[in-house]
N, C-alpha and C positions, 0 to 999 in steps of 0.2 A: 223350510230353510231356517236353520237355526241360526240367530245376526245377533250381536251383543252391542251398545249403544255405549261409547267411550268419546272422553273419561269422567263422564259428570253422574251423578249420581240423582239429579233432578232433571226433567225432561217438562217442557209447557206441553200444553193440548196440541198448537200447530206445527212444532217440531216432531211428533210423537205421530200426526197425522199423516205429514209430509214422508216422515221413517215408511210409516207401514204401507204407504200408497207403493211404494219401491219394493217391500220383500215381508210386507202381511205382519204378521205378531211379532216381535222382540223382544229381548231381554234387555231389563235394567237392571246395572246392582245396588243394592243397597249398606254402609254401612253396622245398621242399628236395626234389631227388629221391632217393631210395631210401631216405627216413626213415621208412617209415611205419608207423602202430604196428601188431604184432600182429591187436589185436582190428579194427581197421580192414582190414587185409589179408583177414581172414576172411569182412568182409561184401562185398567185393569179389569177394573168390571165388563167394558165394553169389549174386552177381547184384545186390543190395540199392544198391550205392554203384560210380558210377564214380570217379576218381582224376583229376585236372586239374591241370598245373604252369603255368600262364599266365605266369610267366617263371622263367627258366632261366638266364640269365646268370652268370657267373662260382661257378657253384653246388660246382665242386671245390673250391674256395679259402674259400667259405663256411664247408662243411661241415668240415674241413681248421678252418677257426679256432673254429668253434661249440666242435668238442671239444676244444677245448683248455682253454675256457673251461670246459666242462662238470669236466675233469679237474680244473683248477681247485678247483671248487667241492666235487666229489666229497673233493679232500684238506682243505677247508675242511672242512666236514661232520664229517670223522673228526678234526680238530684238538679238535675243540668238544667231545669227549667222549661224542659219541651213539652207542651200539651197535646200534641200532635202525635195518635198514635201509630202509625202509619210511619211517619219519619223516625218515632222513638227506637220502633223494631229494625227498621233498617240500619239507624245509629249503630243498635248494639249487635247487631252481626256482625259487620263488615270486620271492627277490632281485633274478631273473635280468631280469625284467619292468621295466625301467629303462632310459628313454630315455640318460641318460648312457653306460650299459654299450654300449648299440647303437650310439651313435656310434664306441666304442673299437673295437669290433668291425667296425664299416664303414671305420675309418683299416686295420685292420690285414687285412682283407680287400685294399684297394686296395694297399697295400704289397704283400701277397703274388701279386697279378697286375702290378702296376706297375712290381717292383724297386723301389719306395720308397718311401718315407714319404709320405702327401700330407697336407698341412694343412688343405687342404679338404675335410675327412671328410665334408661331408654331402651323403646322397645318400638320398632317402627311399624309394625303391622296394624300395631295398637293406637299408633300415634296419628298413621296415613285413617282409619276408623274416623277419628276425632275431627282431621281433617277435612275430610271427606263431609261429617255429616254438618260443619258449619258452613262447609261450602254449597251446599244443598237447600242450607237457611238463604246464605247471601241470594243463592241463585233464584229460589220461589220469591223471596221478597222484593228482590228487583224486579221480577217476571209480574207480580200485584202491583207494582209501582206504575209499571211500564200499562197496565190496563188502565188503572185510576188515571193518567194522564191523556189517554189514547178516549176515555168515555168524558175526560176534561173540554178534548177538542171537539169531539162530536156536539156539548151540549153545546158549546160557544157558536158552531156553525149554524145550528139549528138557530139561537138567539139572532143572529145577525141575519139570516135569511127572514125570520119572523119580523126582523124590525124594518130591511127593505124591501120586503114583498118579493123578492126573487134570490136566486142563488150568486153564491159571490165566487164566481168566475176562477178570480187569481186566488183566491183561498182554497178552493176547491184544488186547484192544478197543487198546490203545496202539500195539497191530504189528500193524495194518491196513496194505494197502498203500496206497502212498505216494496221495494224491487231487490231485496235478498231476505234471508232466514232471520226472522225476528232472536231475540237474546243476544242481543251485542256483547254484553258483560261481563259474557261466559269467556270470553277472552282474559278475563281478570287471574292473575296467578295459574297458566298456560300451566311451567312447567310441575309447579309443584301439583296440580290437579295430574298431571299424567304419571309422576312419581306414585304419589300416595295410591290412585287405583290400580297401577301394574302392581303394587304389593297385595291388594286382594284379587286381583285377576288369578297370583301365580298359585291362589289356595283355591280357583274353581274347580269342582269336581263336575264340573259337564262344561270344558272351553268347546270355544267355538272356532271356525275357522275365515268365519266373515265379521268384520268390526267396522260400525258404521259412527262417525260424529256427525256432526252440523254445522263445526266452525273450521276454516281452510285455516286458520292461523293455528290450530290444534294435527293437522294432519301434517301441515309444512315443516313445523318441528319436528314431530314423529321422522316424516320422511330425508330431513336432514342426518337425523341417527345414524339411518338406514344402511347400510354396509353397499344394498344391491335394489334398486326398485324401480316395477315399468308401472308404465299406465299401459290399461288394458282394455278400458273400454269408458267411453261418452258418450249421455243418453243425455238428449237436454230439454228435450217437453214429455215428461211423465205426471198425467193427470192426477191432481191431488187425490187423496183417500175424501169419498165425499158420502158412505155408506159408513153402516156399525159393523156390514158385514164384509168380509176379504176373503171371498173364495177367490184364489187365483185363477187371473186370467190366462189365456194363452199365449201371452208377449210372457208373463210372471215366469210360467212353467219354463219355457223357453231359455230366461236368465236363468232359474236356477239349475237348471242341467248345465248350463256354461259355467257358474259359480263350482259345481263339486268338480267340472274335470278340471278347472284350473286348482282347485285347491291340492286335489289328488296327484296329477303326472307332473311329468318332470316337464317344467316350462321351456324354451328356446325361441329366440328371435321367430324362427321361425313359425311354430306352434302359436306365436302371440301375433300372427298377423291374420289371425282369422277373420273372417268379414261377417259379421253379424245382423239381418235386416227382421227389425222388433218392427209386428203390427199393432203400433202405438196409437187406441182412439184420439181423436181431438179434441181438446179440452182447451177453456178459457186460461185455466189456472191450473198450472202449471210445477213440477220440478226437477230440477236437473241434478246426475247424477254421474260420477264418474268414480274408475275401479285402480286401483293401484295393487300390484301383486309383489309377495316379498318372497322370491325362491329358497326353496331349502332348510326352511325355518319355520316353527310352527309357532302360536300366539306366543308360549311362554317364552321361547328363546328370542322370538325377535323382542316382544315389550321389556323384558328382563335388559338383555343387551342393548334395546335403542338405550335406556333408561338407565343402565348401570347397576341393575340391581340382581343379585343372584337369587336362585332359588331355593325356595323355603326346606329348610335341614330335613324334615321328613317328607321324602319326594312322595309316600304313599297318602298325602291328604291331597295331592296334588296332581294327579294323573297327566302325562304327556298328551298334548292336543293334538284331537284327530287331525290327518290332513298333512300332506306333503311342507304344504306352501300358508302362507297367512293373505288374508286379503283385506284391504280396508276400503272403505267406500266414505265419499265424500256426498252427503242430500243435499243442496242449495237453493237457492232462486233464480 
């Protein structure tokens, strides 16, 4: 089952987990090639996430200006008096998330491919690229923040336990784990993250017909665009991914034969009233999952359309998406 992970282009270990426990390997995109974080690298390794560049163009020259910018910002940072490097790096990302800054950065890209200055900085493929990959910055860096404070409270409990010789009751009920999808943050600039990635969605040369996020305040949008959209199915204890390995189960096989006929035929109130019973094992831990289907329209036309953005002047880098219908899916807690 081919699934594609929208619109973030940084995915944590337990979102990535929680993804593949529901429909095995997926796809992430990436703006930039050879940028990719650490912890990302690692779930690639294990099989968990493939890696997608859907465009590539002028990407020395990018990367070549991104850090310059970064350097930039890294001597900002330490002007400003913070020793803290940890806060220093988050400081200089967040800034970074500015459509003005992206345009500077797309003049100065095109200079450094073009031998010159061009006036006509705007180029949005280019721009949603830049966007994209400091948003990938804000998103891991929050995503380290949110562990440094998470291994903060752990040490402090331990302390407090060690000092009164037993466990502290009301501390303990307050550091329950978390009861939804960790990365709160990723709600940070909703719309312009889903902008900038339907502009490299509409250059993939292998779309998909299942799109899956993490954050409901990201599908709610989407679904507000939406011309026409059912919900199609709610699965709500699916056992996390708790192996390196994902051979599909029988409940798995089961979704994705329901996933290709609804992408494939023609949907109807009726046809969408099927009753489906998944022999889902039991599991402590848990996620829940529900399917929204967008009839008659395939990824490019609906993302392009929810989003307002046409598609790219040579429709041959950009093949129409297999698949009747688009489908998106919501992982949660």
């Amino acid at each position: 089952m081919n699934s594609i992970y929208f619109p973030y282009t940084y995915i944590s270990t337990p979102v990535a987990e929680a993804i593949a426990a529901c429909f095995g390997r997926f796809t992430v995109y990436q703006p930039l090639p050879d940028e990719l974080p650490p912890s990302m690298q690692a779930l690639n390794d294990r099989g968990i996430i493939d890696i997608r560049i859907p465009v590539t163009g002028g990407s020395r020259e990018l990367i070549s200006v991104v850090r310059n910018y970064l350097n930039w910002a890294d001597a900002h940072a330490e002007s400003s008096g913070s020793n803290i490097t940890s806060l220093k790096t988050f400081q200089a990302a967040a800034p970074l998330l500015d459509n003005a800054l992206s345009s500077q950065i797309v003049a100065d890209v095109k200079k450094q491919i073009n031998g010159k200055s061009d006036s006509k900085s705007s180029n949005p493929v280019l721009a949603a690229r830049i966007f994209l990959y400091f948003a990938q910055r804000f998103d891991q860096q929050n995503q380290e923040l949110d562990h440094v404070l998470a291994e903060f409270s752990q040490k402090e409990q331990t302390v407090i336990r060690d000092l009164k010789m037993e466990d502290d009751a009301l501390a303990d009920e307050f550091n329950k784990g978390p009861a939804r999808m960790p990365d709160d943050n990723t709600d940070y600039l909703i719309t312009g993250r889903l902008e900038a990635w339907t502009r490299i969605l509409l250059y993939d040369k292998e779309p998909a017909v299942l799109y899956v996020t993490h954050r409901s305040a990201v599908l709610e949008q989407l679904l507000d665009n939406a011309a026409v959209a059912h919900k199609v199915l709610d699965l709500a204890a699916i056992p996390r991914l708790t192996a390196a390995t994902m051979e599909p189960a029988s409940w798995q096989e089961q979704l994705f034969a329901y996933i290709s006929d609804l992408s494939e035929n023609n949907w109807t109130p009726v046809s969408g009233k099927q009753t489906l019973e998944f022999d889902l094992p039991v599991a402590e831990n848990t996620v829940s999952l529900k399917f929204y289907l967008i009839p008659d329209q395939n990824a490019r036309q609906f993302f392009g359309q929810a989003m307002g953005i046409k598609s790219p002047e040579h429709d041959h880098l950009a093949p129409v998406a297999s698949g009747r219908n688009t489908l998106l899916a919501l992982v949660g807690s």
